[in-house]
GUSESE-607316 format. One record per residue (C-alpha): residue number from 1; residue in one letter; x, y, z. Coordinates in Angstrom, 3 decimals. Each point is the difference from the previous one (the first is absolute). Layout:
REM residues N
marvex num = NUM	residu = A	east = X	north = Y	up = Z
...
//
This chain:
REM residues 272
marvex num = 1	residu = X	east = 118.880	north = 123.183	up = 45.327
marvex num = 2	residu = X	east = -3.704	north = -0.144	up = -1.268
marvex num = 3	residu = X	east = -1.926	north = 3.036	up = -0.853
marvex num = 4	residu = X	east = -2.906	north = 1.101	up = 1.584
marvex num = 5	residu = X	east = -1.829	north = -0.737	up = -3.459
marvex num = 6	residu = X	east = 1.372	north = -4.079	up = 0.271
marvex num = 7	residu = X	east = -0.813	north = 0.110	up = 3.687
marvex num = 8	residu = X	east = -4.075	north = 1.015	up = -0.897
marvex num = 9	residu = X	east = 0.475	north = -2.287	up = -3.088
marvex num = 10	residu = X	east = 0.975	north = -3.128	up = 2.164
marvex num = 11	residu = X	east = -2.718	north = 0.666	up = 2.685
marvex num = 12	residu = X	east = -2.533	north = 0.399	up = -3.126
marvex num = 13	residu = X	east = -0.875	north = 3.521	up = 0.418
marvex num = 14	residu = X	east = 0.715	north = 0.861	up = -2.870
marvex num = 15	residu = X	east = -1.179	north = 1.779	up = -2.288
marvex num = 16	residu = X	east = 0.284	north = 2.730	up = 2.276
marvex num = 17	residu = X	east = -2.656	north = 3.165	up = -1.212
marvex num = 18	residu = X	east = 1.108	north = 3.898	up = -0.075
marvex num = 19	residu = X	east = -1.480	north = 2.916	up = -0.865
marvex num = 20	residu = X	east = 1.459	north = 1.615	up = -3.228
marvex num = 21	residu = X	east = 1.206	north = 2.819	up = 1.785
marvex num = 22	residu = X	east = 2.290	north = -2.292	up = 2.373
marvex num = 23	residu = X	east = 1.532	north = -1.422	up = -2.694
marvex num = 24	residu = X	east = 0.642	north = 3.457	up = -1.760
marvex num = 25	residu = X	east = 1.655	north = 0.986	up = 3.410
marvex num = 26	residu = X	east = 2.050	north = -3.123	up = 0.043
marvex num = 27	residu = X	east = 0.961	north = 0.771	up = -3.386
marvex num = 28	residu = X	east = 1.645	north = 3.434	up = 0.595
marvex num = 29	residu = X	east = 1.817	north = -1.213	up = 2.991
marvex num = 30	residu = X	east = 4.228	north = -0.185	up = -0.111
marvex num = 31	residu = X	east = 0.915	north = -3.537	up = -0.328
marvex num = 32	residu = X	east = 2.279	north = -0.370	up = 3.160
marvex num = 33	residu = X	east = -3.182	north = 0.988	up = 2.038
marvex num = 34	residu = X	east = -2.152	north = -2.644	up = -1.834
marvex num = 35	residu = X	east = 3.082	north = -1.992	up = 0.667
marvex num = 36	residu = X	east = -0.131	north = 0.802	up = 4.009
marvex num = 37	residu = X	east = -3.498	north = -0.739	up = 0.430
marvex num = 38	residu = X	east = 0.552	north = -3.524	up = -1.785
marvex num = 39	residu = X	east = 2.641	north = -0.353	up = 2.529
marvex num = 40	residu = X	east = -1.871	north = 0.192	up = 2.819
marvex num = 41	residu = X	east = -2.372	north = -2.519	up = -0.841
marvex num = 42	residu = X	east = 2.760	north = -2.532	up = -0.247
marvex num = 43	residu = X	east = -0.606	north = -3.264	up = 1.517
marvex num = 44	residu = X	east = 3.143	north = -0.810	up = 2.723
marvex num = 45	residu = X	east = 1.217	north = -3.768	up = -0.474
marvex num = 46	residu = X	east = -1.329	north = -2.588	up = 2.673
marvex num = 47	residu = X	east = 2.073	north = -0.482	up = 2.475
marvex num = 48	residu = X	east = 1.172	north = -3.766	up = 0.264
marvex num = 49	residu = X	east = -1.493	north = -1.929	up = 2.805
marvex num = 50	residu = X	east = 0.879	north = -1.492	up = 2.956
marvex num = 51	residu = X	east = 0.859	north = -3.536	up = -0.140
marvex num = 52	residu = X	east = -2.443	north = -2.265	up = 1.117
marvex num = 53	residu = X	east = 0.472	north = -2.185	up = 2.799
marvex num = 54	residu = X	east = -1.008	north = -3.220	up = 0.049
marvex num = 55	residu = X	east = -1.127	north = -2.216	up = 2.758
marvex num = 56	residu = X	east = -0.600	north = -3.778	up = 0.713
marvex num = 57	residu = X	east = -3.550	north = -0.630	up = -0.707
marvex num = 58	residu = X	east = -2.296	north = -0.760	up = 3.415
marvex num = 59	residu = X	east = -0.809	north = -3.094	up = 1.262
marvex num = 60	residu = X	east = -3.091	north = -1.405	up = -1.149
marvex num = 61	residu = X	east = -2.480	north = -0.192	up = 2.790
marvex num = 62	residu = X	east = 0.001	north = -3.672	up = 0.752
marvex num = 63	residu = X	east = 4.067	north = 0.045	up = -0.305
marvex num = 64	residu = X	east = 0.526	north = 2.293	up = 2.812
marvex num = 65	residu = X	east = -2.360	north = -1.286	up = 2.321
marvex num = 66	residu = X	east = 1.767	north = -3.094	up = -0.183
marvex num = 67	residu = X	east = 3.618	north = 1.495	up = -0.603
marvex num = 68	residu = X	east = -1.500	north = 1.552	up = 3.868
marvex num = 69	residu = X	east = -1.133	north = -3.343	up = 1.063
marvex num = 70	residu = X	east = 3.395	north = -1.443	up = 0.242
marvex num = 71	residu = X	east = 2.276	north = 2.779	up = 1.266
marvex num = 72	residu = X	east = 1.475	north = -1.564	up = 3.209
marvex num = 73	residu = X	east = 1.415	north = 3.036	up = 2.753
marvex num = 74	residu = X	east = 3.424	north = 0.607	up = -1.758
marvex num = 75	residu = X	east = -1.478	north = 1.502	up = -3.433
marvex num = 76	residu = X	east = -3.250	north = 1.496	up = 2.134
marvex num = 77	residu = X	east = 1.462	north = 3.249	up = 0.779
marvex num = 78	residu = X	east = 1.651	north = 0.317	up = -3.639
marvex num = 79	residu = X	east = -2.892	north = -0.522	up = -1.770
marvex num = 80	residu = X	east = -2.201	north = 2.354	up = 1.677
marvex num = 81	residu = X	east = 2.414	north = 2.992	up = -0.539
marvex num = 82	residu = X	east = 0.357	north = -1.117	up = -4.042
marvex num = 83	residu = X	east = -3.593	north = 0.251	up = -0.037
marvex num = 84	residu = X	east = -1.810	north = 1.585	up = -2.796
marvex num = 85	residu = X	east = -3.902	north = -1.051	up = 0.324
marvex num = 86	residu = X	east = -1.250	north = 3.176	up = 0.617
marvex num = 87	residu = X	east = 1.216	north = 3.433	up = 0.160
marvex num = 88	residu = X	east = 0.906	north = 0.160	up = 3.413
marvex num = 89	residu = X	east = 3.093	north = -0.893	up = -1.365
marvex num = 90	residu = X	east = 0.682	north = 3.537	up = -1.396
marvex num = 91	residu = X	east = -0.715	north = 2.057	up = 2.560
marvex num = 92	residu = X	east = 1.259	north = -1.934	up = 3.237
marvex num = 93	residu = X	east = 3.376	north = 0.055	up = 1.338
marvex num = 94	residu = X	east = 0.527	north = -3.304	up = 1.716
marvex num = 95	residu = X	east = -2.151	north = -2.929	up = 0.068
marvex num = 96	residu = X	east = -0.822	north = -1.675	up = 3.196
marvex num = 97	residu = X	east = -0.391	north = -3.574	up = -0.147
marvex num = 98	residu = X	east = -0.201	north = -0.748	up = 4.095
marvex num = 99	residu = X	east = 1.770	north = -0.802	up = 2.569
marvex num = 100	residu = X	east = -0.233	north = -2.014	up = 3.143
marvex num = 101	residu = X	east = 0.211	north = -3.593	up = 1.048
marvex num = 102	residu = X	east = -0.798	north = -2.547	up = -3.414
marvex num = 103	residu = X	east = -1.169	north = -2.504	up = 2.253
marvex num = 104	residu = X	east = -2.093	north = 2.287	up = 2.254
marvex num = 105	residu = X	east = -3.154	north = -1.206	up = 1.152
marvex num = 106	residu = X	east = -1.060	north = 3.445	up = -0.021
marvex num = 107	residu = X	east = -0.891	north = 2.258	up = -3.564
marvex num = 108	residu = X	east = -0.948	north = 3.350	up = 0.454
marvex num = 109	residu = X	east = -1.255	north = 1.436	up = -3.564
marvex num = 110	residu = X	east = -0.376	north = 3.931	up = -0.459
marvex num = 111	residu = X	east = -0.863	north = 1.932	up = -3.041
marvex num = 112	residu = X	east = 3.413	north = 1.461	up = -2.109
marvex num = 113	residu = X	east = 3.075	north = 1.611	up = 1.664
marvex num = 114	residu = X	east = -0.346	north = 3.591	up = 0.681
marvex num = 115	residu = X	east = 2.924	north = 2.504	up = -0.668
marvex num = 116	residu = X	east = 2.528	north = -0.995	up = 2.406
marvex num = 117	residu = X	east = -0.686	north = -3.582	up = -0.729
marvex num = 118	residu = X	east = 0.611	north = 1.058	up = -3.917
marvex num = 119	residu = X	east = 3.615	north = 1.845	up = 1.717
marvex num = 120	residu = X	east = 1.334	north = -2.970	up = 1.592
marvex num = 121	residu = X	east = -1.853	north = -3.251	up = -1.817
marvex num = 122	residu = X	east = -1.403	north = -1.431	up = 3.416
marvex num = 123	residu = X	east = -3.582	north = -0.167	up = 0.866
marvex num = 124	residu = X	east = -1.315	north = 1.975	up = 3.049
marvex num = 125	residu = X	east = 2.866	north = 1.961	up = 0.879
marvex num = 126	residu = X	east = -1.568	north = 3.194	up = 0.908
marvex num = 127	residu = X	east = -2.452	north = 1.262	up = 3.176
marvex num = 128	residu = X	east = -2.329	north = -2.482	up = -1.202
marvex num = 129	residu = X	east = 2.601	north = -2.856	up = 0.145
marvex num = 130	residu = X	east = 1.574	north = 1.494	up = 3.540
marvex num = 131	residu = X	east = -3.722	north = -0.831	up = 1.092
marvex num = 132	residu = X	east = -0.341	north = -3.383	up = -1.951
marvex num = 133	residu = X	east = 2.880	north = -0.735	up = 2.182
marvex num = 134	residu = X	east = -1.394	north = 0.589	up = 3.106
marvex num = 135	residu = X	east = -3.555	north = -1.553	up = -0.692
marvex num = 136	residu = X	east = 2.350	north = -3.097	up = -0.715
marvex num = 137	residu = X	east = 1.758	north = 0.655	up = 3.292
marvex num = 138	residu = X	east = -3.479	north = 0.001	up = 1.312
marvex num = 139	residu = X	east = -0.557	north = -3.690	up = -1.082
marvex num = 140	residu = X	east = 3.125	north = -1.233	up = 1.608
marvex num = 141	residu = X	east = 1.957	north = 0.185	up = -3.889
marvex num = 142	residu = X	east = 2.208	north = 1.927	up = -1.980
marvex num = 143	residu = X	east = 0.963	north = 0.749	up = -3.076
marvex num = 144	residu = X	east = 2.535	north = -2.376	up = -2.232
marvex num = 145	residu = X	east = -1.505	north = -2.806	up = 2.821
marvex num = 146	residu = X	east = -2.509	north = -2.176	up = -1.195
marvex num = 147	residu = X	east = -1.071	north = 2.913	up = -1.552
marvex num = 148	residu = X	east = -0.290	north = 1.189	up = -3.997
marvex num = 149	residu = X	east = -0.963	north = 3.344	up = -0.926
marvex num = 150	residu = X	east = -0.634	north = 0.613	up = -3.867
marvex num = 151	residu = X	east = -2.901	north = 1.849	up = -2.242
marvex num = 152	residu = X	east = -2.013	north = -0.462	up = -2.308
marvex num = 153	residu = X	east = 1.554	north = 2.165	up = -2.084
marvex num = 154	residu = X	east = 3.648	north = -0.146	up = -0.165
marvex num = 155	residu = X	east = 0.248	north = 3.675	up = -1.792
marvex num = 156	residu = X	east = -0.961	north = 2.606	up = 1.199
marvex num = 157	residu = X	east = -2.959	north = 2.291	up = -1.471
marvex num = 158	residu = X	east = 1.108	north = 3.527	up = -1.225
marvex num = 159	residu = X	east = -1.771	north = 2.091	up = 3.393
marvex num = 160	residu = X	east = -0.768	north = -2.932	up = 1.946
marvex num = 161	residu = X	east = -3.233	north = -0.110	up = -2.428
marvex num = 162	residu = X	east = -2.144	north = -3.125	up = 1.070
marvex num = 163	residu = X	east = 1.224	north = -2.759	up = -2.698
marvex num = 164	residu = X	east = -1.929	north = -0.567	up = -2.873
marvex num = 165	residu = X	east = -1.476	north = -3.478	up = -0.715
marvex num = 166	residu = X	east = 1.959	north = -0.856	up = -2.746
marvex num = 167	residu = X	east = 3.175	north = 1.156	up = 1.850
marvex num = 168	residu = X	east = -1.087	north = -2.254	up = 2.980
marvex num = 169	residu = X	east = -0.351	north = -3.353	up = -2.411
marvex num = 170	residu = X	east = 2.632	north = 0.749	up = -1.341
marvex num = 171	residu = X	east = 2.112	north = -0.253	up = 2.838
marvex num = 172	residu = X	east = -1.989	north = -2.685	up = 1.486
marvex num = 173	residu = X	east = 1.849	north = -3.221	up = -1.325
marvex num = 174	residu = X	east = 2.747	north = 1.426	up = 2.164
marvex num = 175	residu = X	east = -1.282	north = -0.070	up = 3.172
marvex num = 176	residu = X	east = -1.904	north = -3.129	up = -0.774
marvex num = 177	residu = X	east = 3.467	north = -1.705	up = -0.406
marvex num = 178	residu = X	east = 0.937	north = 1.574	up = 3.043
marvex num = 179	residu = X	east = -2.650	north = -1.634	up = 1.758
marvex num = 180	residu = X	east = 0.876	north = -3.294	up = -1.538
marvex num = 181	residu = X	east = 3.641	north = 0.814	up = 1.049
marvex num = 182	residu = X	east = -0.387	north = 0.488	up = 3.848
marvex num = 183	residu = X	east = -3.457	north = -2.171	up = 0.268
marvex num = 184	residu = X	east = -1.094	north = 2.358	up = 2.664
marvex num = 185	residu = X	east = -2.420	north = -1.326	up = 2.380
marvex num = 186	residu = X	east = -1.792	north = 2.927	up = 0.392
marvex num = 187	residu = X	east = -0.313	north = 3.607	up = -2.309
marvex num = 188	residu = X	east = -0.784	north = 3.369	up = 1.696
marvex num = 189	residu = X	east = -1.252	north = 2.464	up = -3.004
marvex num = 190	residu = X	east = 1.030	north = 3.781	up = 0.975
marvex num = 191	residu = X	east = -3.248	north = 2.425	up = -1.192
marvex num = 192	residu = X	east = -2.796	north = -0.126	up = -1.897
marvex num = 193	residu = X	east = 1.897	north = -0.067	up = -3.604
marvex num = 194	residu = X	east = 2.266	north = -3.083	up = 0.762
marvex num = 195	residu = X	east = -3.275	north = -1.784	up = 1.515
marvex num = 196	residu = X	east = -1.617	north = 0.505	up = -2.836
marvex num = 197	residu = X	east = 1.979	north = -0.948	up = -2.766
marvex num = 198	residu = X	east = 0.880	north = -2.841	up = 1.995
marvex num = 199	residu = X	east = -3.511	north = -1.601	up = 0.640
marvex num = 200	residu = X	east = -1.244	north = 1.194	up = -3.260
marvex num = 201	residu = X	east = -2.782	north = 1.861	up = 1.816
marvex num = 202	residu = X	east = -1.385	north = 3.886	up = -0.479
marvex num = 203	residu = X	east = -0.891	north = 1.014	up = 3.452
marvex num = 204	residu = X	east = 0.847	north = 2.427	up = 3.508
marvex num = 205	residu = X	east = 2.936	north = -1.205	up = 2.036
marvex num = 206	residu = X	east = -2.436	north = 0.063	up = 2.536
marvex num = 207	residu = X	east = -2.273	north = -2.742	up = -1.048
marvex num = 208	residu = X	east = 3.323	north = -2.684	up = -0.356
marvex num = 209	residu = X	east = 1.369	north = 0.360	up = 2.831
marvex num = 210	residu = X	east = -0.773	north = -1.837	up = 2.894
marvex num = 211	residu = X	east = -0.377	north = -3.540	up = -1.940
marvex num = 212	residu = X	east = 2.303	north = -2.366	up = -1.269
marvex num = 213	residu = X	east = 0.434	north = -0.146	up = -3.617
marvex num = 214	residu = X	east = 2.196	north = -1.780	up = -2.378
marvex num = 215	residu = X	east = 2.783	north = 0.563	up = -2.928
marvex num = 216	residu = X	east = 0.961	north = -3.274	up = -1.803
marvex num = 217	residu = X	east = -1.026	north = -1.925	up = 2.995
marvex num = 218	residu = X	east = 2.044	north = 2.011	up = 2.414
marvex num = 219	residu = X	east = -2.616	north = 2.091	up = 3.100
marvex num = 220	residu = X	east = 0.602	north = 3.228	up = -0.595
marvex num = 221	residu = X	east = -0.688	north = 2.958	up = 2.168
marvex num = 222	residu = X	east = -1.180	north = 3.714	up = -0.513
marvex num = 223	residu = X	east = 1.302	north = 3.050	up = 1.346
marvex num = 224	residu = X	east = 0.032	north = 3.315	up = -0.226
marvex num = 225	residu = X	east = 3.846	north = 1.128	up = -1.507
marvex num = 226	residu = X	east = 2.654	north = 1.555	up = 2.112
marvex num = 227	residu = X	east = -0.412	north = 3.141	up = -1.963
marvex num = 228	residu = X	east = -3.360	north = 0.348	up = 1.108
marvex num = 229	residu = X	east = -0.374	north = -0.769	up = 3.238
marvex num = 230	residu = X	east = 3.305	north = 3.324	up = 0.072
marvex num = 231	residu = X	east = -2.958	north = 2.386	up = -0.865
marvex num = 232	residu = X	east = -2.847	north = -1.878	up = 1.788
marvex num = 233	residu = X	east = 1.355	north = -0.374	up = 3.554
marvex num = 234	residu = X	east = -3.512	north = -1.625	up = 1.521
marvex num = 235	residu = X	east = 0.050	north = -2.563	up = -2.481
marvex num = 236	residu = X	east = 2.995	north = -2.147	up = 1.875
marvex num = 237	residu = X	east = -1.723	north = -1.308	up = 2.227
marvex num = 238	residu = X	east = -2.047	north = -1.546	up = -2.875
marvex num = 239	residu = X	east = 3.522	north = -1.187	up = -1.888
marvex num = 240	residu = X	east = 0.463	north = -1.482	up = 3.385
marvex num = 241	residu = X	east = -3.050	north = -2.166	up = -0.185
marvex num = 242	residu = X	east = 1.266	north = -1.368	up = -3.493
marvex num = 243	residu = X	east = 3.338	north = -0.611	up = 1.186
marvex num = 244	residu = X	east = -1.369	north = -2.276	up = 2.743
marvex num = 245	residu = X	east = -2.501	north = -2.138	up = -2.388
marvex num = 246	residu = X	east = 2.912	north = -0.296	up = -2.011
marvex num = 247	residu = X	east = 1.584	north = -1.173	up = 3.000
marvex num = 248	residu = X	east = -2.333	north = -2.251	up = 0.919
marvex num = 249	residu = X	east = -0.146	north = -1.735	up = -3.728
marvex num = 250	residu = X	east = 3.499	north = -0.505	up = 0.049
marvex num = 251	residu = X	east = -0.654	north = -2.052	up = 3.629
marvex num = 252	residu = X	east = -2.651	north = -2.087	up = -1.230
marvex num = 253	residu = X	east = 1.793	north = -0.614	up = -3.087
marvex num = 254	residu = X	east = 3.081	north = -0.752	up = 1.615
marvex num = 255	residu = X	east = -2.099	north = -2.249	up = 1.978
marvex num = 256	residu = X	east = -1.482	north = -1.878	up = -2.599
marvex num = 257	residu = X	east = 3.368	north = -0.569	up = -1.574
marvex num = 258	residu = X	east = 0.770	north = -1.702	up = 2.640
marvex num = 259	residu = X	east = -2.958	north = -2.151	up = 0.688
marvex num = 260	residu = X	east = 0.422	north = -1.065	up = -3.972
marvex num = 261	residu = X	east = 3.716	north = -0.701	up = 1.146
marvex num = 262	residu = X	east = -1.185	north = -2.125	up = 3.036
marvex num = 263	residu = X	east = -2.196	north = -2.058	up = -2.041
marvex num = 264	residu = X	east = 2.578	north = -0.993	up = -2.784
marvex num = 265	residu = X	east = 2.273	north = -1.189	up = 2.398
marvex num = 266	residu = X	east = 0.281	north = -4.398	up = 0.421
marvex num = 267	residu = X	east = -2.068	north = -0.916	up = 2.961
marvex num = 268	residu = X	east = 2.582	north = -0.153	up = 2.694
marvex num = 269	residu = X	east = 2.559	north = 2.504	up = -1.232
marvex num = 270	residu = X	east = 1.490	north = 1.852	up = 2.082
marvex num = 271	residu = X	east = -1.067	north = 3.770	up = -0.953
marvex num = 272	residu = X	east = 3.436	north = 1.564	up = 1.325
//
C-alpha cells in the first residue's frame, strides 16, 4: 500500500512544508500510532471493470437509407423493432410499424404511438383510435379495409413529448417505404406535427387545412388528430369538413384514373 508521503509525491505536492513544532510532535509520537495514521491514508486497489460490450458499428447514412429502400413487407415489421437510429429505441417498449390494408387506397398518418400503442405495438388503439374508427365509419370505411394506419414515428416518445426533428427524419425513410409499399392514392396527416414534418412546412394546423397538398406526388389531406378533437369537442364538425374534401379527392381521383384508363384502351375495345 502507498504512503500518504508517495501518494503527495506522485500527485507532485511534494515537498510538503511544516512548522518545526509539528515535526517535533510527530517525533515524540509511539510508532504504532504514526503507523495508524499512515494506514488510513492507504489507497484501496481499483476495482476491475466491467467488460465492455461491443456492438456492430451503425450504418452509414447513405447505407441505411437504401438498406430501407428495398425492404419489401416481410422484413418491414422486423426491421423497425431492431431499430437503433435514435434513442427511442431505449426507452420504448414495442415499436409500431402499422397496420391495415397494404394495398389501401387510403393512408392515414398521425404523429408517434402514445402509451397504449407502446403496450400492444398497434397504432391508434386507444379513445383516440375508438374515434378514428368511427370517423372512418363515417366515410363509409373501416379499419384493415382499404385502409392503413401508421405514424410518423414508429416509437414512441418518453411522455408523449412532441417528437423532435431529428427523431422524425430519422424515422422518415420508414414511412416513406411504406408509402412506396401500399402506393396509396390519397394520405390523411393526423395533427399539426405529422402535417408538418410531412410537407416540410412551419405553420398552424389551421392555415393547411382546407387545401389539397402533396407528399411524393400523393394529395394529402390535413386534419386535426383524434387526440385532439377528444379534448376539443366543437372542433368535429371541422374534422368533418376535412374528411369530406378528402372524400371528394379520392372521387375525382378515382375519376381521373379512369378517364386515363378509358383513353389507353384500342379504339373499339370493349371496356368490360
Amino acid at each position: 500500500m502507498a504512503s500518504r508521503h508517495e501518494i503527495l509525491r506522485e500527485l507532485g505536492l511534494l515537498p510538503l512544508w511544516r512548522s518545526r513544532r509539528a515535526e517535533a510532535a510527530q517525533a515524540t509520537r509511539p510508532r504504532a500510532e504514526v503507523t495508524e495514521a499512515a494506514a488510513s491514508y492507504a489507497v484501496e486497489p481499483i476495482a476491475s471493470r466491467s467488460p465492455v460490450v461491443l456492438r456492430a458499428p451503425p450504418e452509414a447514412p447513405a447505407d441505411r437509407l437504401r438498406h430501407i429502400a428495398a425492404l419489401e413487407w416481410p422484413q418491414f415489421a422486423a426491421d423497425v423493432t431492431a431499430c437503433t437510429a435514435c434513442g427511442l429505441c431505449q426507452t420504448r417498449n414495442k415499436a409500431v410499424p402499422g397496420v391495415g390494408d397494404k394495398h389501401a387506397q387510403w393512408l392515414f398518418v398521425g404523429e408517434a404511438p402514445g402509451a397504449e400503442e407502446d403496450a400492444k405495438g398497434e397504432p391508434f388503439v386507444g379513445q383516440a383510435g375508438r374515434l378514428l374508427d368511427n370517423m372512418l365509419l363515417a366515410l363509409g370505411m373501416k379499419r384493415g379495409e382499404n385502409v392503413y394506419i401508421a405514424n410518423v414515428l414508429k416509437c414512441r416518445p418518453p411522455g408523449n413529448r412532441t417528437p423532435s426533428p431529428l427523431e422524425a427524419e430519422a424515422c422518415r425513410p420508414y414511412l416513406d417505404r411504406q408509402i412506396a409499399l401500399i402506393r396509396p392514392a390519397l394520405i390523411i396527416a393526423l395533427g399539426k406535427s405529422a402535417a408538418t414534418t410531412l410537407l416540410n412546412v412551419d405553420a398552424t394546423i389551421s392555415s393547411l387545412r382546407g387545401r389539397v397538398h402533396r407528399y411524393q406526388g400523393v394529395p394529402l389531406i390535413v386534419t386535426y388528430h383524434p387526440a385532439y378533437l377528444l379534448r376539443n369537442l366543437p372542433d368535429k364538425a371541422k374534422a368533418w369538413e376535412d374528411l369530406c374534401l378528402a372524400r371528394a379527392t379520392m372521387r375525382r381521383s378515382q375519376a381521373a384514373g379512369g378517364d386515363v384508363a378509358a383513353r389507353l384502351q384500342p379504339a373499339g375495345a370493349d371496356p368490360n
